[in-house]
C-alpha positions in Angstrom: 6.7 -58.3 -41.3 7.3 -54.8 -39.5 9.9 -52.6 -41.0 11.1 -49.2 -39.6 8.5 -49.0 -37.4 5.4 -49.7 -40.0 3.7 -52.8 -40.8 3.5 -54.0 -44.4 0.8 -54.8 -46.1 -0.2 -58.5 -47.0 -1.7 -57.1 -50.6 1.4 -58.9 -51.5 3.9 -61.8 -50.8 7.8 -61.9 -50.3 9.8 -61.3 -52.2 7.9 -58.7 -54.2 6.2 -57.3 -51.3 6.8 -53.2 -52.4 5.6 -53.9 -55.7 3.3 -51.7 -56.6 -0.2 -53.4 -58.4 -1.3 -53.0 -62.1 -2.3 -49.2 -63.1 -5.9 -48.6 -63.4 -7.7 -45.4 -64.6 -7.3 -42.6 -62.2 -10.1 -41.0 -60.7 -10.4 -37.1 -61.9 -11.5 -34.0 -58.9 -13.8 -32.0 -62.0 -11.8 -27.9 -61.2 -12.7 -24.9 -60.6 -12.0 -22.2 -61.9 -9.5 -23.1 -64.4 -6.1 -20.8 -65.0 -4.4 -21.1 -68.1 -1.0 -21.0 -66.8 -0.4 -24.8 -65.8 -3.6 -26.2 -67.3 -2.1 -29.5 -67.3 -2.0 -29.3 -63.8 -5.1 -28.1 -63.0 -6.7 -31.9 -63.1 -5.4 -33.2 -59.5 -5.7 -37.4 -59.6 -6.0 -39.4 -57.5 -5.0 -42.6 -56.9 -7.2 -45.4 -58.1 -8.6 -47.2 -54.7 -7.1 -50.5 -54.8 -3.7 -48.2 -54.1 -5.3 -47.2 -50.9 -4.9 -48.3 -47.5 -7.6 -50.8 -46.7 -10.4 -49.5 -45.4 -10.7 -50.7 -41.8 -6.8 -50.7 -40.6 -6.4 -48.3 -37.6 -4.0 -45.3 -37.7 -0.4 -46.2 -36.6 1.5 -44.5 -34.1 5.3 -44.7 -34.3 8.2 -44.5 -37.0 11.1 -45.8 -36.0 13.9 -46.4 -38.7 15.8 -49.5 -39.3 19.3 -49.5 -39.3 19.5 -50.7 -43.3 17.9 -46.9 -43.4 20.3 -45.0 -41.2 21.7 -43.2 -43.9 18.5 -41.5 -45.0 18.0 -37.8 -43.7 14.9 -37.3 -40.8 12.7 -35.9 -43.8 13.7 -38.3 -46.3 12.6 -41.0 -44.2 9.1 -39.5 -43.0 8.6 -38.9 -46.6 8.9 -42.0 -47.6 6.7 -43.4 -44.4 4.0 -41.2 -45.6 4.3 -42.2 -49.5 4.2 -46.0 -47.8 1.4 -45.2 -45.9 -0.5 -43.4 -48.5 -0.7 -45.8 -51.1 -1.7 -48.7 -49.3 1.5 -50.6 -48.5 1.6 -49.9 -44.6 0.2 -49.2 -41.9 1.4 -47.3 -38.7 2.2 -49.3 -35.5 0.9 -48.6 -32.3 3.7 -48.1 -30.8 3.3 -44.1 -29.5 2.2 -41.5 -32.3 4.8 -39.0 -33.6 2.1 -36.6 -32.0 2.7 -37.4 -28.7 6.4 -35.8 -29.2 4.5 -32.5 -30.0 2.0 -32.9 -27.3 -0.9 -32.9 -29.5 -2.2 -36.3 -28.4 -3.7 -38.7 -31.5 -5.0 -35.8 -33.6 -3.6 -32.7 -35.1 -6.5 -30.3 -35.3 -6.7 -27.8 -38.4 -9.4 -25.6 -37.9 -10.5 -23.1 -41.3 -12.5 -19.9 -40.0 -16.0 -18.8 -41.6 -18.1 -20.2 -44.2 -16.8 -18.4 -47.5 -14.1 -19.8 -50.1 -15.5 -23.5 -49.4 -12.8 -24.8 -52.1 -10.3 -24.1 -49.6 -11.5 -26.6 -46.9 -12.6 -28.7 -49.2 -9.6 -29.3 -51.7 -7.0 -29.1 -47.8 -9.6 -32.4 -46.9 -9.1 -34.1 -50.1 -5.2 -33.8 -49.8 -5.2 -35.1 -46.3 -7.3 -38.0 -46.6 -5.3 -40.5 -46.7 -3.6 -39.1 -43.4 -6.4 -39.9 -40.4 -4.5 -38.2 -37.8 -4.8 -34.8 -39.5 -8.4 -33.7 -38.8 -9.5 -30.5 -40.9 -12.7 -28.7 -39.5 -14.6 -25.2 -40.8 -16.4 -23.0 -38.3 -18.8 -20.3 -38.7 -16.8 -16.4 -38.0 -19.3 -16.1 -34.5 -18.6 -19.9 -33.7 -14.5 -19.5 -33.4 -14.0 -17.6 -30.0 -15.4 -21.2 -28.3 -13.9 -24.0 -30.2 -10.1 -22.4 -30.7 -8.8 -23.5 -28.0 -8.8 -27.4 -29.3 -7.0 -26.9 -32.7 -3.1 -26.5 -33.1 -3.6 -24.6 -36.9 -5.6 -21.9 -37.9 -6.3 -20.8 -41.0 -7.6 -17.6 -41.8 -10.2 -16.9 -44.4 -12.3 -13.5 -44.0 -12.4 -12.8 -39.9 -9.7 -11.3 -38.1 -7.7 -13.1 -35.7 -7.5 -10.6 -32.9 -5.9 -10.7 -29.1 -8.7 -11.8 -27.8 -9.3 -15.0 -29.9 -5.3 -15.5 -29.9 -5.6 -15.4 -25.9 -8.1 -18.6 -26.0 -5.9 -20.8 -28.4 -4.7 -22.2 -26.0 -2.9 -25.4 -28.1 -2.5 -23.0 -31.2 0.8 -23.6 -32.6 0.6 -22.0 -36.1 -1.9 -19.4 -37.6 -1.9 -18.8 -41.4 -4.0 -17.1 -43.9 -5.2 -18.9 -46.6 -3.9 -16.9 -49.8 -1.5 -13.3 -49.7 -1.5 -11.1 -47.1 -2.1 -11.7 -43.3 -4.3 -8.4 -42.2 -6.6 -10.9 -40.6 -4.2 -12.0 -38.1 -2.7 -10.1 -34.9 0.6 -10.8 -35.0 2.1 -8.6 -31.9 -0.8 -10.8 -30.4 0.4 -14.2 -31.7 3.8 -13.7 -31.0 3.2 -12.8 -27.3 1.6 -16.0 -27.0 4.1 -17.9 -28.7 2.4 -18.6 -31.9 4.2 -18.6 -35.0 2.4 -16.8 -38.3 3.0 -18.1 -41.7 2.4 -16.8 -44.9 2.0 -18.7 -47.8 4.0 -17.4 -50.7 2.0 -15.9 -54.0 5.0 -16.8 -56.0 5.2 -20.4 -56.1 1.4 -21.2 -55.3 0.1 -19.6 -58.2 -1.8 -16.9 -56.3 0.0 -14.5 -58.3 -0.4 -15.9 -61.7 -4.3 -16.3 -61.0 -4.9 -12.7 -59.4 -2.8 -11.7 -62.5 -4.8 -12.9 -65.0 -8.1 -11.6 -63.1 -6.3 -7.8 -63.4 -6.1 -8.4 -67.5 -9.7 -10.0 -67.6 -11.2 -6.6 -65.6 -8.7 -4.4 -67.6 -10.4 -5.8 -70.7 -13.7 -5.8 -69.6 -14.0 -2.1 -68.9 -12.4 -1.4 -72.0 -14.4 -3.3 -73.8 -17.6 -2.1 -71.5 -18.9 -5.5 -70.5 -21.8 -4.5 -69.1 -23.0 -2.7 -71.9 -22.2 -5.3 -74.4 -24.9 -7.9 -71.9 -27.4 -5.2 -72.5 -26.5 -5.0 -76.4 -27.0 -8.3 -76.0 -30.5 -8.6 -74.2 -31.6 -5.7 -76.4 -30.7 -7.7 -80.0 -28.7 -4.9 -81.2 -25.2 -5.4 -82.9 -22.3 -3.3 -83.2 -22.8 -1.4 -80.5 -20.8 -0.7 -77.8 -17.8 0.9 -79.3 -15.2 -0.4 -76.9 -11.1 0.4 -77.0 -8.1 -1.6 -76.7 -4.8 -2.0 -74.4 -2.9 -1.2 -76.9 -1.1 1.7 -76.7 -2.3 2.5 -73.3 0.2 3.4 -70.4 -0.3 2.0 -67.1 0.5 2.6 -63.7 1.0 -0.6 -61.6 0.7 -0.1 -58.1 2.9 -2.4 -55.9 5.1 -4.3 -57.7 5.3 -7.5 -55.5 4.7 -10.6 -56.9 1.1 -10.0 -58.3 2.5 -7.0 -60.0 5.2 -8.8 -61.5 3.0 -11.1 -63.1 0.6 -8.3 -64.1 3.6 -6.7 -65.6 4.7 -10.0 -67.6 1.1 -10.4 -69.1 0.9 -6.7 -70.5 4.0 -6.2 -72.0 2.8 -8.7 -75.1 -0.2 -6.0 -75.7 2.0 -3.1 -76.5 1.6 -0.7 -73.5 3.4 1.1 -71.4 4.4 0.4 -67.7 4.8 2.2 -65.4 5.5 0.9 -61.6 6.0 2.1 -58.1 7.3 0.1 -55.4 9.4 0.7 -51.7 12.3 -0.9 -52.6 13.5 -1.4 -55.7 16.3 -3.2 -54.9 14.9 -5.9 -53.3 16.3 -9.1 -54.1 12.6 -11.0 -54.8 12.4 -9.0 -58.0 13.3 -10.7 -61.4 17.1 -9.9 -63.1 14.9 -8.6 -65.8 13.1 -6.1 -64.2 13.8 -3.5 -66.3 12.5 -5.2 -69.4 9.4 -5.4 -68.1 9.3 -1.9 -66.8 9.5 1.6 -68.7 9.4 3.8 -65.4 10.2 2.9 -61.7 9.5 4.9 -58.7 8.8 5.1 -54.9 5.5 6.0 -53.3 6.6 9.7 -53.8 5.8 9.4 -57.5 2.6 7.6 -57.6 0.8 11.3 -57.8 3.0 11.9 -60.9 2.9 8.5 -62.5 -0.9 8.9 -62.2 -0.8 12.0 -64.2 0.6 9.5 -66.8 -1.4 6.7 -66.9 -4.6 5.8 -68.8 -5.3 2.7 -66.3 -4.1 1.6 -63.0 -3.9 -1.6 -61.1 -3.9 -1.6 -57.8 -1.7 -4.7 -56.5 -0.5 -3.6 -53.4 -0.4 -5.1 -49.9 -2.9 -3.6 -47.3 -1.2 -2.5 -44.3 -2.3 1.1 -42.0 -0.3 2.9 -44.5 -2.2 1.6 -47.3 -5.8 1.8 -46.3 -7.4 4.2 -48.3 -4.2 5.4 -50.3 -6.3 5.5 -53.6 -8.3 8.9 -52.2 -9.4 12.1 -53.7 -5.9 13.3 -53.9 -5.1 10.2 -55.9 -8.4 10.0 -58.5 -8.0 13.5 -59.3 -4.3 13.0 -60.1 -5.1 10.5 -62.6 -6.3 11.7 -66.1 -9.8 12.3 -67.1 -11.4 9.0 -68.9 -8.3 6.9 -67.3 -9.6 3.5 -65.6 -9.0 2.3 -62.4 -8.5 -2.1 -61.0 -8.4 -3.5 -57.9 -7.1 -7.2 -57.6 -5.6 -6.6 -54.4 -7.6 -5.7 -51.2 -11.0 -3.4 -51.3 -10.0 -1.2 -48.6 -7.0 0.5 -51.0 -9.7 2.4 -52.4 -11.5 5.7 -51.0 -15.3 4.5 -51.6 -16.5 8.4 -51.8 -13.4 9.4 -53.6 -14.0 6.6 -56.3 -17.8 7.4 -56.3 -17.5 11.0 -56.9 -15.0 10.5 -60.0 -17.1 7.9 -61.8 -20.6 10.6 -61.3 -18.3 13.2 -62.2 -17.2 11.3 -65.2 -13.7 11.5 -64.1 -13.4 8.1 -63.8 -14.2 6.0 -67.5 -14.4 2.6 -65.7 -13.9 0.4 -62.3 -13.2 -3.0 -62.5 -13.0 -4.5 -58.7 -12.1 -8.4 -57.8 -12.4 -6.7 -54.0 -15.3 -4.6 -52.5 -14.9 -1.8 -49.0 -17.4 -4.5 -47.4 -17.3 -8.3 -48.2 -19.9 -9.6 -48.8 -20.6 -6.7 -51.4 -24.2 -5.4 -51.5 -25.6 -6.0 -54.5 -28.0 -2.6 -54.4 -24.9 -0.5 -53.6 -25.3 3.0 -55.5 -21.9 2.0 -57.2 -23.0 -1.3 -58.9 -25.9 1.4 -60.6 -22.7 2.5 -62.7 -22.8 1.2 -66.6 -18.6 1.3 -66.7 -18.5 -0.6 -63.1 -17.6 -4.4 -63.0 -17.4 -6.1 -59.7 -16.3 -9.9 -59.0 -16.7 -11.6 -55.9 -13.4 -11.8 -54.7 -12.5 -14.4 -57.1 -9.0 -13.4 -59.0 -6.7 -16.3 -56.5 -9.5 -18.8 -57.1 -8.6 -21.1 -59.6 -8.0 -25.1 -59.8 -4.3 -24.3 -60.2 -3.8 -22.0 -57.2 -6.2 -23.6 -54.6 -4.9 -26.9 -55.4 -1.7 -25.6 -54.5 -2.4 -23.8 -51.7 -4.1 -26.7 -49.8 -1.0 -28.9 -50.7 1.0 -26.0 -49.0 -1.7 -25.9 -45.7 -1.6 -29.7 -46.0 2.2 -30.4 -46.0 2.5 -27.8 -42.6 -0.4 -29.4 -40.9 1.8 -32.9 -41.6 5.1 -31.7 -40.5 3.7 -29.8 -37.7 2.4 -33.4 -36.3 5.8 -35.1 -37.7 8.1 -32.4 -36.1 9.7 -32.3 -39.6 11.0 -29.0 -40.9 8.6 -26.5 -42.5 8.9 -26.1 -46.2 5.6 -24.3 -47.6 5.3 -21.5 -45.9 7.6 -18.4 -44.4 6.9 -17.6 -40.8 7.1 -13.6 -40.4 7.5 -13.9 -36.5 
């Protein structure tokens, strides 16, 4: 009764012994925020319980394959263990755990840092619970310093990973940021230590798609002047305010990564437009149809010029020391009076008294922000006190579709980390 290293199941006899029992209605996890692009896939099931493992067998600690499965590959193999495992038809032996190879004794440790973005622990716990041997823990920011020396995985939310934290993790084997970007991690400091940083890919998460859609929704918004349409509203008036539309408009995109791209695909159906700036314009992650989706490319060297043009622009690019605080006087005053200005990407990109000044001055017709200077944003900032401003809580790569995805792609590292498989979900930049 023990193949390949893993005990069957008794749920059922020889010779049908992998058969898999009757279907039974799945469970649904209710989403968040839901994107439209791959609705269908925003409801993540479950497996009904009587696929599960039985409640009180004891994690297994050894995989060794059977000769009969010698010509599977490594990962083919594991895959199929875990797939075994997960619905109930083994269990692991305990005959030495596959962390033991990696030195991470019975546990690998996945620790989340600080208490904001909750779906992101939470939705990383419900794909690993099947998978005991992967514990997944969230600390408050001030509580990291003392507890990161027992995880092997970090995962960045909203504190900065800095030498001095890096120089205390001491079993730390991977540090990742949950979402784009990595500005919260030290990576000269991570790589002295011999940690590797990951990224986890906007592209094929849906990050992109998600902060994509947010850019339209604020675009619209300040168009249409939300806020003065709630106090129409409150008020009992009608008809009033008199709002305007995309169409027509020209608009600057700023950083045309992979958020831009998508930006870019979603505007071209309104009838505007685009223009672009990006470093490298012939990198080979842009589309082969880049140029229908763009009317005018340039470097950083024209994003003065370009703003001359434009009646809106999106700010989608990454934050770096470069970057901080590119959006300044110089910028604002560049772009046309009554032009409207979004930011999907990080708050920082923005001057605060540059953008301040234009929208008193009138300069400015309308901010629409997903990201603030300060997170958490205060509410009584003079800024909010602005009819034509629109603020979300840093919300544009939060939806069922992308966090889903995201914590599949946190999930499957955290496994083959403590597998010693291959790494498929993420790109290491050190």
């Amino acid at each position: 009764n023990q193949i390949w290293g893993l005990k069957i199941s008794p749920y059922q006899t020889l010779p049908n012994r992998l058969r898999i029992p009757p279907p039974a209605p799945c469970q649904l996890t209710p989403p968040i925020n839901a994107s439209l692009y791959g609705r269908s896939n925003s409801w993540q099931t479950r497996p009904p319980s009587h696929l599960l493992a039985p409640p009180n067998t004891a994690p297994s600690r050894r995989r060794t394959p059977p000769a009969a499965l010698s010509f599977l590959l490594p990962s083919c193999k594991s895959r199929i263990a875990r797939c075994l495992f997960r619905f109930g038809l083994c269990q692991y032996s305990k005959m030495g755990d596959p962390s033991e190879r990696n030195g991470h004794g019975a546990l690998t440790r996945v620790l989340f840092c600080g208490p904001y973005w909750p779906a992101s622990t939470n939705y990383t716990r419900e794909y690993l619970q099947d998978y005991p041997f992967i514990q997944v823990d969230e600390v408050g920011l001030e509580q990291v310093p003392d507890v990161i020396h027992s995880y092997h995985i970090c995962v960045v939310k909203n504190k900065r990973i800095d030498s001095d934290i890096i120089a205390k993790a001491t079993q730390m084997k991977i540090i990742m940021q949950y979402g784009v970007g990595l500005e919260g991690v030290d990576v000269n400091a991570a790589t002295e230590h011999k940690i590797k940083v990951a990224r986890i890919p906007g592209s094929t998460t849906g990050n992109a798609v998600s902060c994509a859609e947010m850019a339209i929704y604020l675009t619209l918004g300040i168009l249409r002047k939300q806020k003065e349409m709630d106090t129409a509203v409150n008020r009992k008036d009608l008809g009033v305010p008199v709002g305007d539309t995309l169409f027509g408009k020209t608009i600057l995109i700023l950083g045309f990564g992979a958020i831009g791209i998508e930006v870019a695909k979603r505007l071209r159906p309104f009838g505007v437009k685009i223009l672009a700036t990006k470093r490298n314009w012939s990198s080979d992650t842009l589309p082969s149809y880049v140029d229908e989706l763009v009317d005018k490319k340039g470097g950083p060297e024209d994003m003065y010029e370009f703003a001359g043009e434009a009646n809106i622009v999106i700010a989608c690019m990454t934050l770096t020391s470069e970057t901080i605080g590119i959006v300044d006087h110089k910028f604002v005053s560049s772009m046309k009076k009554g032009s409207y200005l979004v930011n999907i990407a990080r708050g920082r990109l923005l001057d605060y008294k540059a953008v301040f000044d234009h929208l008193e001055s009138g300069h400015l017709a309308g901010l629409g922000i997903d990201v603030a200077w300060m997170e958490p944003f205060d509410p009584e900032d003079p800024v909010l006190k602005f009819p034509n401003v629109i603020l979300t809580p840093h919300v544009a790569g939060v939806t069922e579709y992308s966090y889903r995805t995201m914590a599949k792609s946190v999930g499957d590292t955290a496994l083959q980390l403590h597998l010693g498989e291959a790494f498929t979900e993420v790109e290491f930049v050190n």
